[in-house]
ZAMARGU-4260 file (C-alpha; in steps of 0.2 Angstrom, whole numbers, plus 5000, padded with zeros to 4 digits):
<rodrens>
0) 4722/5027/4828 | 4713/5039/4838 | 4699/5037/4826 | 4699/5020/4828 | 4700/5021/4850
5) 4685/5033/4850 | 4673/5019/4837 | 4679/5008/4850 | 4674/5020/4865 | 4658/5024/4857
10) 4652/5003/4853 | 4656/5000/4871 | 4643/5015/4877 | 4631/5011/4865 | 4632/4991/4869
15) 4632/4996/4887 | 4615/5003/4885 | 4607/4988/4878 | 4615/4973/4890 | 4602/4960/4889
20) 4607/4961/4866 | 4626/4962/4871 | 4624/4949/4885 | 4616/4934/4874 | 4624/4940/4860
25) 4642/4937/4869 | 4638/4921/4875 | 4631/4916/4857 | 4648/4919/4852 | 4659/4913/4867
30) 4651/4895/4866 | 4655/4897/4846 | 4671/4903/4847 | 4676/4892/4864 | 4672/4876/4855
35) 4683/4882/4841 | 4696/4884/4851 | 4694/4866/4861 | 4695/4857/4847 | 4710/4869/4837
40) 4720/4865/4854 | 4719/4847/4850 | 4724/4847/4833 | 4736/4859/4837 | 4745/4848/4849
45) 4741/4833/4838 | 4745/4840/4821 | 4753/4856/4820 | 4766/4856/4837 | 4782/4847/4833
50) 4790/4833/4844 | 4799/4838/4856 | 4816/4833/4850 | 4830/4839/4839 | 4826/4843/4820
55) 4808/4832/4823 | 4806/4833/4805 | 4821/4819/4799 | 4813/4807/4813 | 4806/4793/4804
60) 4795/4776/4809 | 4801/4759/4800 | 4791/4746/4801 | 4787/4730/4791 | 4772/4729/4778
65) 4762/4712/4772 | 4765/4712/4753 | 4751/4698/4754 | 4735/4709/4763 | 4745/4726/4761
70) 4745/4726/4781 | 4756/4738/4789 | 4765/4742/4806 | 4772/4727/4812 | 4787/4727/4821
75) 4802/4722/4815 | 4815/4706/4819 | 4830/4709/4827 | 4839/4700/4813 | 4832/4713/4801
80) 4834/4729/4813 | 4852/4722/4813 | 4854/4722/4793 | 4846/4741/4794 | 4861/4744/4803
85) 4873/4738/4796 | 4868/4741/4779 | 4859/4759/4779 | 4868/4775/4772 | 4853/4789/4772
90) 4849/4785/4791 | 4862/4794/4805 | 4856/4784/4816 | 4842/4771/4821 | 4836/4765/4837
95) 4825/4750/4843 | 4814/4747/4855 | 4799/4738/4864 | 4791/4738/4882 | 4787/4727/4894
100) 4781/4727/4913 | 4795/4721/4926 | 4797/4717/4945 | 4804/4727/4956 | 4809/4722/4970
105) 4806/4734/4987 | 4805/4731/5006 | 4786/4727/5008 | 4782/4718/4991 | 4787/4716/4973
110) 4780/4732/4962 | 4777/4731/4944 | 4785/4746/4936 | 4783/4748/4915 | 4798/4747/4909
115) 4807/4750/4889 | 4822/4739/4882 | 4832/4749/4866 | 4847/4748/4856 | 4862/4756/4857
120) 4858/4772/4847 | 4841/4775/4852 | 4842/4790/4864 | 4856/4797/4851 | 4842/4795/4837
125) 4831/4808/4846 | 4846/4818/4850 | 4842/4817/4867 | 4855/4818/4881 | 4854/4813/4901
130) 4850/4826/4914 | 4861/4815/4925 | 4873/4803/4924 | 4874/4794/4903 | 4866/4782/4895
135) 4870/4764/4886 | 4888/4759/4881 | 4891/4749/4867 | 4901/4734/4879 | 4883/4734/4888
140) 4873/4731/4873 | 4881/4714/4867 | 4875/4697/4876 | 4881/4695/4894 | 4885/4713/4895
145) 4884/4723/4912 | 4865/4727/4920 | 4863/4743/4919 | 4847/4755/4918 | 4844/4773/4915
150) 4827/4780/4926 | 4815/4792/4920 | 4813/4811/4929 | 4796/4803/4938 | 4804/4788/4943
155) 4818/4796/4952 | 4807/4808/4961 | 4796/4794/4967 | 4807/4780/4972 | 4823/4792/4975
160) 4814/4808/4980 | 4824/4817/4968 | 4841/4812/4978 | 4857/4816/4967 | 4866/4801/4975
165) 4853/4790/4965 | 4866/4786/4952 | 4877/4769/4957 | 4861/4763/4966 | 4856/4745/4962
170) 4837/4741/4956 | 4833/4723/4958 | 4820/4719/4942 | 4816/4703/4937 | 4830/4695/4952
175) 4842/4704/4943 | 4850/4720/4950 | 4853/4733/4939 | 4864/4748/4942 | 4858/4767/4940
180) 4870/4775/4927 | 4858/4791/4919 | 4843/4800/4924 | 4831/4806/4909 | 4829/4825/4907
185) 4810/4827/4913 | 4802/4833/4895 | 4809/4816/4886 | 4792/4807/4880 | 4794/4790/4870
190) 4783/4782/4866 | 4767/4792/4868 | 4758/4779/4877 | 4750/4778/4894 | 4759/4773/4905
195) 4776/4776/4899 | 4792/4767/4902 | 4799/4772/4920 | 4816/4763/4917 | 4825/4757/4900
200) 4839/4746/4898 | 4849/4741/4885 | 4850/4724/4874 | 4834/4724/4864 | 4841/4706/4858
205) 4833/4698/4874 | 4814/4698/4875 | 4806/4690/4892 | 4794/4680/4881 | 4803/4673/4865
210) 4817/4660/4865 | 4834/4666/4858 | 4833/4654/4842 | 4816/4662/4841 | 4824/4680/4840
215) 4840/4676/4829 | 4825/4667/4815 | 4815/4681/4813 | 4802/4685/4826 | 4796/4703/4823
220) 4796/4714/4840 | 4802/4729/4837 | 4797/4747/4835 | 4810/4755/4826 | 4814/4773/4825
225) 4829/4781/4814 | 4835/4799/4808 | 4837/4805/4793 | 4854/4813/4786 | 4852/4832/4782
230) 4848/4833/4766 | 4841/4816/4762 | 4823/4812/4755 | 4808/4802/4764 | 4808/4793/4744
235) 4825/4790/4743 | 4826/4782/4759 | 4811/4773/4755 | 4821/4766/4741 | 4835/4760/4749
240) 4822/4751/4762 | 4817/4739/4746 | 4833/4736/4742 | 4838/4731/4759 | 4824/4723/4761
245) 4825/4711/4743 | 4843/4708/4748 | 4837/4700/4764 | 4823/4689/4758 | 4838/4683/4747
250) 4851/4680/4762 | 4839/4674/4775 | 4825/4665/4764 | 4823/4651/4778 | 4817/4665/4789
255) 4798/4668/4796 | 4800/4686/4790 | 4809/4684/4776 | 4796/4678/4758 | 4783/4690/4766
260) 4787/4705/4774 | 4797/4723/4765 | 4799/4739/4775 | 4790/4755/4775 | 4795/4771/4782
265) 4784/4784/4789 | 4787/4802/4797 | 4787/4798/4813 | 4776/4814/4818 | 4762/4804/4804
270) 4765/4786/4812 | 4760/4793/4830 | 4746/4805/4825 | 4740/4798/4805 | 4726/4789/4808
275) 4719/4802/4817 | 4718/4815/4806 | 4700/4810/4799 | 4693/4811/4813 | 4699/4828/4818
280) 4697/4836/4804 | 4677/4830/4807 | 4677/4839/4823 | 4686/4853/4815 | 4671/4856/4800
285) 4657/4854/4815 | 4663/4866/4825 | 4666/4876/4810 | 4648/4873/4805 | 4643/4879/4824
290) 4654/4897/4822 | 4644/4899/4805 | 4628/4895/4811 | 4635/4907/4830 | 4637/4922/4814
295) 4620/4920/4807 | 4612/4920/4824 | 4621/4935/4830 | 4619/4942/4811 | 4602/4942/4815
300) 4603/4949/4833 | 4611/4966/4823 | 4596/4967/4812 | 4584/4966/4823 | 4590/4980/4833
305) 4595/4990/4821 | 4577/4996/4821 | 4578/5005/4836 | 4592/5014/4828 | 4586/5020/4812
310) 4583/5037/4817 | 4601/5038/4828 | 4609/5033/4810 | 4597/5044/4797 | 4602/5061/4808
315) 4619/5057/4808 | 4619/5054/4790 | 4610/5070/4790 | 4623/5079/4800 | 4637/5073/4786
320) 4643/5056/4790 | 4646/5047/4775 | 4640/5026/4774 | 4658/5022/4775 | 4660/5031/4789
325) 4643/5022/4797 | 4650/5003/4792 | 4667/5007/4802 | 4656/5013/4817 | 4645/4997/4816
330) 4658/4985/4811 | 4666/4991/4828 | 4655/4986/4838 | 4653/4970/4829 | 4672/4968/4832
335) 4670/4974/4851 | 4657/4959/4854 | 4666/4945/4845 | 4682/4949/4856 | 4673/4950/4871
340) 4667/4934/4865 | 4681/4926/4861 | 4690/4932/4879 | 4675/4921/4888 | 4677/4906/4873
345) 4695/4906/4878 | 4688/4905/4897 | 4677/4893/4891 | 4692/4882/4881 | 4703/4882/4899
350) 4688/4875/4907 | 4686/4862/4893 | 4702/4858/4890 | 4708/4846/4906 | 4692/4835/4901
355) 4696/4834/4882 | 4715/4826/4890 | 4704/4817/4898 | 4692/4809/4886 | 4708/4803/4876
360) 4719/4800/4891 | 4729/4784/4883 | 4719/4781/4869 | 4725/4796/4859 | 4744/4800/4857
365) 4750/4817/4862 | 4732/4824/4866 | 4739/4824/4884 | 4747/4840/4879 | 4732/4847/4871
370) 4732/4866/4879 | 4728/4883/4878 | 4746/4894/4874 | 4753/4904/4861 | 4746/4898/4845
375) 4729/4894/4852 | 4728/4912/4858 | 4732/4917/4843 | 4722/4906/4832 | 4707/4912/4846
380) 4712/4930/4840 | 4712/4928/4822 | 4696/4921/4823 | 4687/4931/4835 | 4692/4944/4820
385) 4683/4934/4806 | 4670/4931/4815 | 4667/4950/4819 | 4669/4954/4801 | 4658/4938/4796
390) 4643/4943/4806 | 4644/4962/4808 | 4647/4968/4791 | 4632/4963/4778 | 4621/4969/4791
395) 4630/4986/4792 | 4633/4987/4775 | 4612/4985/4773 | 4608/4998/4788 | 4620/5011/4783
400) 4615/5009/4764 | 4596/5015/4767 | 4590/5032/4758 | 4589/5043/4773 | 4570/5049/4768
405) 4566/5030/4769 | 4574/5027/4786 | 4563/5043/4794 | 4547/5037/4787 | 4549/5020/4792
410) 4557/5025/4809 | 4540/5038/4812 | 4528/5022/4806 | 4536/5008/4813 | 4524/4999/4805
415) 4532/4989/4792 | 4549/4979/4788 | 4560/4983/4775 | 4558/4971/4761 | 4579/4971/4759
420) 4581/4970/4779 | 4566/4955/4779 | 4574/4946/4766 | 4594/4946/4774 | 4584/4939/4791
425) 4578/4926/4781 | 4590/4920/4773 | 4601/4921/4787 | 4588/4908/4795 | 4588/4898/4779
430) 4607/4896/4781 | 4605/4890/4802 | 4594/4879/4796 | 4603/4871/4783 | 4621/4871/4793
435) 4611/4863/4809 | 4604/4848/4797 | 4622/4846/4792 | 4628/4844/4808 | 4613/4835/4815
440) 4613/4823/4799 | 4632/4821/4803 | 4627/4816/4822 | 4615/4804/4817 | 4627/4792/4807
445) 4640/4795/4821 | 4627/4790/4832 | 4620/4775/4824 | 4638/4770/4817 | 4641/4769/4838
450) 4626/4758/4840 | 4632/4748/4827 | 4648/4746/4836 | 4642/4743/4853 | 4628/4729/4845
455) 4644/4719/4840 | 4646/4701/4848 | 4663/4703/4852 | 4663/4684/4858 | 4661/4685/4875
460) 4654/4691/4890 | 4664/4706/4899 | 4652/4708/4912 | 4659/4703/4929 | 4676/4697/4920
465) 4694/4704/4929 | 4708/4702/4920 | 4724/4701/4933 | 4741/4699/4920 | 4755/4691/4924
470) 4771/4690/4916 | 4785/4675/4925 | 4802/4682/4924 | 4813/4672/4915 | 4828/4672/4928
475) 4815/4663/4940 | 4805/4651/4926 | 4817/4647/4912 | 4808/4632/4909 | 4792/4631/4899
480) 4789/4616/4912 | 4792/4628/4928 | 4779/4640/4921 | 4766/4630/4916 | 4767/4622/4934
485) 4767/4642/4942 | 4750/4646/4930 | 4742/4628/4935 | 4744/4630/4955 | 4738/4648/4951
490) 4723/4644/4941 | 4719/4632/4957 | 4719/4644/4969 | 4709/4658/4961 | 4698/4645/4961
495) 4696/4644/4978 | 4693/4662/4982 | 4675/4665/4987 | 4664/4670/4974 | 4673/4666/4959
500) 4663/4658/4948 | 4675/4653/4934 | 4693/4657/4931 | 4706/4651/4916 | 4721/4657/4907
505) 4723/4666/4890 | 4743/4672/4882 | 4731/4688/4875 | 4717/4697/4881 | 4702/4701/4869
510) 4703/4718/4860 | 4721/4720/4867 | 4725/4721/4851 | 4739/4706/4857 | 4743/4690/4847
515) 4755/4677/4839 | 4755/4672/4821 | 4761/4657/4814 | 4764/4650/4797 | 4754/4632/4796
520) 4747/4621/4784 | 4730/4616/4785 | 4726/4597/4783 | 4719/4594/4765 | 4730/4607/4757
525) 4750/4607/4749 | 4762/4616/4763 | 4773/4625/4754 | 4785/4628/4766 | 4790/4642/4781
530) 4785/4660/4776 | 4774/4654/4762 | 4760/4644/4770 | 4745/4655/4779 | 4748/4664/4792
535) 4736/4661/4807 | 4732/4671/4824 | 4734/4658/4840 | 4735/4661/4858 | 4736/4650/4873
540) 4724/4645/4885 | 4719/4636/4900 | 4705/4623/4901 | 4693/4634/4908 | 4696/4648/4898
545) 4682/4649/4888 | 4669/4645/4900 | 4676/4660/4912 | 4674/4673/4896 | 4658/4663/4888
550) 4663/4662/4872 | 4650/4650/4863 | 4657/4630/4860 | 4651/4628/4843 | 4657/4611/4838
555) 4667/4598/4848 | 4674/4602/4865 | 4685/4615/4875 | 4703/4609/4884 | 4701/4599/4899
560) 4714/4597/4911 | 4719/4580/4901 | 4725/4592/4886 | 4745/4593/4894 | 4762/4593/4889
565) 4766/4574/4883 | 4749/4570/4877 | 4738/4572/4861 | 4745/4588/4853 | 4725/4594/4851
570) 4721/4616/4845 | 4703/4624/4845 | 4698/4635/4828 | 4687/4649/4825 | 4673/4647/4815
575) 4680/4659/4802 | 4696/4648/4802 | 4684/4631/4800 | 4673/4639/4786 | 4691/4647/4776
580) 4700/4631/4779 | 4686/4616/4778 | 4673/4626/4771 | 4655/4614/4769 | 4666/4600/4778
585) 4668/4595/4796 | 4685/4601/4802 | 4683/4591/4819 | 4698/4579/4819 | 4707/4588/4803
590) 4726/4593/4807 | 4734/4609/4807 | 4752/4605/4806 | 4764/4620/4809 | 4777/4625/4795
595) 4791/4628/4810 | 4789/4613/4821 | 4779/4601/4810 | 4770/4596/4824 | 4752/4592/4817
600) 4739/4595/4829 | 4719/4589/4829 | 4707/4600/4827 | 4696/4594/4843 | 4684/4609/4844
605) 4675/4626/4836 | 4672/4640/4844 | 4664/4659/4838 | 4674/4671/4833 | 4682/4682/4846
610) 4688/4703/4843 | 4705/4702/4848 | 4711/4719/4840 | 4694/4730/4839 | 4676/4728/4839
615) 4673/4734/4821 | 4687/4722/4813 | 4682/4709/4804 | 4684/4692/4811 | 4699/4682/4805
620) 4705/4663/4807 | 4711/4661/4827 | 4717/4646/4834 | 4718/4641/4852 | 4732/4629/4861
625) 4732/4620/4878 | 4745/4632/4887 | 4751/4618/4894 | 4757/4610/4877 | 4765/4626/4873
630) 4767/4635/4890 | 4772/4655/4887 | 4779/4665/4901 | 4765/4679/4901 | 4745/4675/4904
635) 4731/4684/4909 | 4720/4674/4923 | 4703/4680/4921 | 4689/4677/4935 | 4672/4677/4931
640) 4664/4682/4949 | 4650/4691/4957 | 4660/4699/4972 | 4664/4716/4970 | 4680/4723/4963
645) 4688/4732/4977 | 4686/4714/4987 | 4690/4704/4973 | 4707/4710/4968 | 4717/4710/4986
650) 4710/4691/4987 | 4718/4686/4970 | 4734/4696/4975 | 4734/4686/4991 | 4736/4669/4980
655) 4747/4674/4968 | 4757/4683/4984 | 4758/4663/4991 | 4765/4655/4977 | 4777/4670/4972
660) 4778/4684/4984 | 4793/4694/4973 | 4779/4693/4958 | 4771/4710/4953 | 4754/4710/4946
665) 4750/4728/4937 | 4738/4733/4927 | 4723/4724/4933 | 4706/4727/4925 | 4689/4722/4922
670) 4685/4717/4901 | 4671/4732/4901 | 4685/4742/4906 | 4695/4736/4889 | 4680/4735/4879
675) 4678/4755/4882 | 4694/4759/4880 | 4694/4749/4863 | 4681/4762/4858 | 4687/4777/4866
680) 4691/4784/4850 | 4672/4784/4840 | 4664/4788/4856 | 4674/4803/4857 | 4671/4809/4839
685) 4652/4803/4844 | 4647/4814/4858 | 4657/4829/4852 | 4648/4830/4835 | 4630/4827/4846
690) 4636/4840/4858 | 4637/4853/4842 | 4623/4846/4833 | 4612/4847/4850 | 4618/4866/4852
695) 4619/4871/4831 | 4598/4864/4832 | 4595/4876/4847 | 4601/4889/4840 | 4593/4887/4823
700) 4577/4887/4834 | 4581/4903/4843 | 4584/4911/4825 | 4568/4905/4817 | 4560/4912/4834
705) 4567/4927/4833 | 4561/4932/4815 | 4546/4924/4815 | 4542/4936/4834 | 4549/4950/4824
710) 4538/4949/4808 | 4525/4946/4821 | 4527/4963/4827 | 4530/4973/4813 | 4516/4965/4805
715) 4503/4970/4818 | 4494/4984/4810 | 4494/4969/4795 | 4488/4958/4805 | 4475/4970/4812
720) 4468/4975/4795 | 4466/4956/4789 | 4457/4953/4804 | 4444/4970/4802 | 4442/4962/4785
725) 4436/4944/4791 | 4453/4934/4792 | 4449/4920/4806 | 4462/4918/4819 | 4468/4901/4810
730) 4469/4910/4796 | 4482/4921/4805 | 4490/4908/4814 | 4490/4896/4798 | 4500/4914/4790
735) 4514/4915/4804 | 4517/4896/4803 | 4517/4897/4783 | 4529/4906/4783 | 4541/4900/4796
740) 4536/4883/4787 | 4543/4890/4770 | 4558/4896/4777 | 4562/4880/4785 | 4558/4869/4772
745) 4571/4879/4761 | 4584/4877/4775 | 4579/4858/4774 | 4583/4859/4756 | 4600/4866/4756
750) 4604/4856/4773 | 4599/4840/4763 | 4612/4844/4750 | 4624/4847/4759 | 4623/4832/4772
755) 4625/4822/4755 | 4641/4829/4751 | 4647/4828/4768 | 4643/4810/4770 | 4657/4806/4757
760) 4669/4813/4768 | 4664/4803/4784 | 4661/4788/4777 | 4677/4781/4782 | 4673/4784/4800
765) 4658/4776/4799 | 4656/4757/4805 | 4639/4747/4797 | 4631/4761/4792 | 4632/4769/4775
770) 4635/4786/4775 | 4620/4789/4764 | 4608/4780/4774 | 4591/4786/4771 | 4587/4785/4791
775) 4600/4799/4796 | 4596/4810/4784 | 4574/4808/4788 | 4576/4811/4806 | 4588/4821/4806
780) 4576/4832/4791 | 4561/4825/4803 | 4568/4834/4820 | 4573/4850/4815 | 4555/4853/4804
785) 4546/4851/4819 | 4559/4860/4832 | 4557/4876/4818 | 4538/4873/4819 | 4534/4875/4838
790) 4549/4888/4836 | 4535/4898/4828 | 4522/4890/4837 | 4524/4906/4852 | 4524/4920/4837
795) 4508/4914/4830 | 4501/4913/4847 | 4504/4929/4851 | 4498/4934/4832 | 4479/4928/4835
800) 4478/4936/4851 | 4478/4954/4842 | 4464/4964/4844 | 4462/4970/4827 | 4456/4989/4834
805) 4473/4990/4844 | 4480/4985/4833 | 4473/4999/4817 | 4477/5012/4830 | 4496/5003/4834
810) 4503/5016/4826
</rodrens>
């Protein structure tokens, strides 16, 4: 040990007296090894911590699948979450769930707080207990049960200020007052969402927007959440799920759910997080490919001044040290760099960190607890190791391998390069190279995949668009008359508010990922019945709607305000749903007529496709419905108007205020808002993969500099005898440029390959670009060629300025 303590001593006084080498070195490898540890920390909290509940590992989603598209993750009906129940052996126990936005009421105005309804079971399911107070009883589950509420840890210190007499207190939501009985414990999290529930109450089988024969036939709402038995199987399970499942088609054949629908389970861990995991193990390879490319940079760094210490290292072979005894020594001082390196990269990684929660703040599950502790540091060690080993020890193994008579000669000349030593350099640069065009390659299709994305029509215009939604309490409008009379007077008065342009109503925003389905049977085909006919998208609007978000009137006409409740039952299609349904025919006057209320409705108007659930989904049949024909307790109003925001909202909160001053509005927005959360995700991947492949083509610059200046110099008597001998100074500069050329053409090469072979593993990430495409890969190629060519433009400079009779007596 004390052997090692004095290498350790020694590399510090011996890097101490070089501190511009150690300083860029260290900060090579702290921006390396910090991105490293940024991007670990997230998969870290994503992948590799546990949830934070008892025995996380038995926790399992269920949610139903589409048998017909092999869709999955759609909630289930309370009429199947019931049967699971009831019928289930492998599961202890299984919880249910969905969230909505409430009123509460307090002494200056009604306040919208977000708010969770569960079953019975579903804080046992986590094995979670109240920090105060208890939670549900089974009497308080079942239909006319008592009002009760359990408040979240945030919730009770913001409304309560953390009082300990909160419990017994009253909440009024909705017009009904709820009592206080529990308190979470401040670490319960469910569901990762922003913003999280604030107060949960029992009786999942009420929904604020669904009709109780709507419920009890099969409407599908719930997320549900179960816990395996010790010792049971996710595959044996999963077989009791089918069998469950085929024995309910069987009993409940009449129900919307039933023909179509089977259950699939999934770790609950994998149903948060899955679909991420591409896209983090992407960011995991680039900033892998950075570290490598940090190694050879720093590699190189080594060699090059190891020439000032070939004499230091001959007399100490001279004096008896053996090479082993040399490649510990400078392995050491590899080591002492890359932990000095990774100390600032783990700086670097706390400074990095609160904007990574940032950039997926709500958009990505559990990256909110993305952080720097234990296993991070640990990870940050282990790698600052590697990386020591990985760049220090070839070019130790090299320097303290050279024949002592051949370091002393070259050391007294200094006027050549080792072949061996020349040769490492270069290959070292080669391999920047060709890891930089990786990650640039890699950059270029995220970047155009982006474009892509962004060039999308996503049916409408979000520019100066505010979405204000609303959700009618059914204790106050029972009656689908009371709230289509509430959204009309609305819909008049944000009319009136100066500068609105246009306003309407819509049940769903665009890319809110929101809808209603409905089985119905196009006019011209055979119905087969509920369940078996198609399935179609719908949503609700207001006349008005689609002039306020400009989506393009293709055929026919929008609703008007003649379209109401009593008249012509009327519907607006999609154009994907015209040309699938009606395809070379007009659909205009065709009837759709739904398999659950056989009401046939004429097709009056065609409008483009809109994205409800993403931008790079592919358009599917929609169908629009005068809300006042089929009023729905909870619209958006959207305001198309040129007055700014900050004015705009406390005007449309002053009429909604008039007509229903106990009504809380939350969550207002504007659509360009929605439209970048909807792509929060690939713009993530997007700038982070740039970010590495702007810094790995930097650095592959500064190491083709670095040995083309270096072969400059230790070529200058070279240089200086082809000159005597009639070598023109394009001659020379046409020599230093070769060469750097030939190096980076050969980095090019390998690069090249393996972009290729990388490309297959992002193509699923990629939206109308293919991963091959040829564009990518040339610019890419185009832009490091010439950043390694004026990388060796200042070397050949400095090359043709030598005077050939300094240069003969340079030595």
């Amino acid at each position: 040990m004390s052997v090692f303590y004095q290498d350790g001593r020694f590399a510090v006084r011996m890097l101490s007296k070089n501190l511009s080498f150690a300083s860029i070195a260290i900060l090579t490898l702290a921006l390396g090894i910090g991105a490293n540890t940024v991007i670990f920390g997230g998969v870290n909290a994503l992948f590799l911590n546990p949830l934070p509940y008892r025995d996380p590992s038995r926790l399992v989603a269920i949610s139903a699948s589409d048998a017909g598209t092999g869709t999955g993750g759609i909630p289930l009906s309370f009429t199947k979450f019931t049967q699971l129940e009831q019928q289930s052996r492998v599961f202890e126990s299984l919880g249910a769930y969905y969230t909505t936005t409430l009123g509460l009421a307090t002494e200056r105005e009604a306040e919208a707080v977000n708010a969770a309804r569960v079953s019975l079971n579903f804080f046992h399911t986590f094995g979670m207990v109240t920090a105060r107070g208890r939670d549900f009883l089974p009497e308080e589950e079942v239909q006319g049960g008592r009002d009760v509420v359990v408040i979240s840890d945030g919730f009770w210190h913001s409304h309560f200020a953390g009082d300990e007499h909160a419990l017994g207190k009253s909440l009024v939501l909705d017009g009904k007052a709820s009592t206080i009985i529990g308190i979470l414990p401040p670490s319960f999290r469910f569901p990762f969402q922003v913003p999280e529930p604030d107060v949960w109450l029992p009786r999942v089988s009420e929904h604020p927007l669904l009709k109780p024969a709507q419920i009890q036939s099969g409407a599908g709402y719930l997320l549900v959440v179960a816990r395996l038995r010790a010792g049971e199987t996710d595959a044996h399970a999963q077989a009791e799920l089918n069998a469950i499942s085929l024995q309910y088609k069987e009993q409940f054949s009449t129900y919307a759910d039933a023909p179509r629908y089977g259950l699939t389970l999934t770790g609950l861990q994998e149903s948060l997080v899955g679909n991420l995991r591409s896209s983090f193990l992407v960011l995991l390879a680039a900033v892998g490919l950075l570290l490598l490319i940090t190694c050879a940079n720093v590699a190189n760094l080594l060699l090059a001044r190891a020439t000032t210490r070939e004499k230091e290292l001959a007399l100490r072979k001279v004096l008896g040290a053996s090479p082993a005894r040399l490649i510990r020594q400078l392995v050491t001082e590899s080591l002492v760099l890359s932990f000095v390196g990774g100390t600032l990269g783990v700086t670097l990684a706390l400074l990095l960190m609160p904007l990574i929660r940032s950039l997926g703040s709500g958009q990505i599950p559990r990256l909110a607890e993305a952080k720097v502790d234990g296993t991070v540091l640990f990870f940050c060690l282990v790698l600052s190791a590697i990386t020591g080993v990985l760049f220090g020890l070839a070019p130790a193994v090299q320097i303290a391998g050279r024949r002592v008579h051949d370091a002393l000669k070259e050391g007294s000349r200094g006027s050549s390069i080792g072949s061996t030593r020349a040769r490492s350099r270069a290959a070292l640069v080669v391999s920047e190279i060709a890891i930089a065009l990786v990650l640039m390659t890699a950059a270029g299709l995220f970047v155009e995949s982006f474009a892509h994305l962004l060039g999308v029509n996503p049916g409408f215009t979000p520019q100066q668009l505010t979405a204000f939604p609303i959700t009618l309490p059914t204790t106050r409008y029972a009656r689908p008359e009371r709230q289509a009379e509430f959204f009309r007077q609305l819909l008049e008065q944000a009319r009136t508010v100066p500068g609105v342009q246009a306003a309407g109503m819509v049940s769903f925003l665009p890319l809110s990922g929101g809808r209603r389905l409905s089985y119905f049977c196009p006019e011209g085909q055979i119905c087969q019945g509920l369940g078996k006919d198609p399935l179609i998208a719908f949503w609700q609007v207001s006349d008005g709607y689609f002039e306020s978000v400009k989506t393009p009137l293709l055929r026919g006409r929008v609703f008007t305000r003649s379209d109401v409740a009593g008249g012509l039952p009327v519907a607006i299609i999609s154009e994907a749903g015209a040309q699938r349904f009606w395809p070379n025919q007009n659909p205009l006057g065709k009837h759709i007529v739904g398999s659950r209320d056989h009401i046939a409705r004429e097709v009056v108007g065609v409008v483009s496709d809109v994205k409800f659930s993403a931008l790079n989904a592919a358009d599917t049949e929609q169908m629009y419905l005068p809300f006042e024909q089929l009023p729905y307790p909870a619209m958006s109003l959207v305001v198309r108007s040129t007055v700014k925001l900050d004015a705009l909202i406390p005007m449309v909160r002053g009429k909604i205020a008039q007509l229903d001053p106990t009504l809380a509005v939350a969550n207002v927005s504007t659509m360009e808002e929605i439209v970048r959360t909807s792509i929060a995700q690939p713009r993530l991947i997007t700038e982070l993969v740039s970010m590495f492949a702007a810094f790995a083509l930097l650095l592959a610059a500064i190491g083709i500099y670095g040995v083309m200046a270096y072969s400059v110099t230790a070529r200058t008597r070279e240089m200086g005898i082809r000159m005597s001998l009639g070598a023109s100074r394009q001659d020379i500069f046409r020599l230093v440029v070769g060469q750097g050329a030939r190096l980076t053409l050969a980095g090019v090469i390998l690069g090249l390959l393996g972009a290729f072979a990388l490309a297959r593993l992002i193509a699923t990430l990629l939206f109308g670009v293919r991963a091959t495409d040829p564009r990518a890969f040339t610019l890419a190629a185009a832009i490091l060629f010439v950043t390694s060519l004026g990388a060796c433009y200042i070397p050949a400079r400095r090359a043709i300025r030598v005077d050939p009779m300094v240069a003969l007596r340079y030595e």
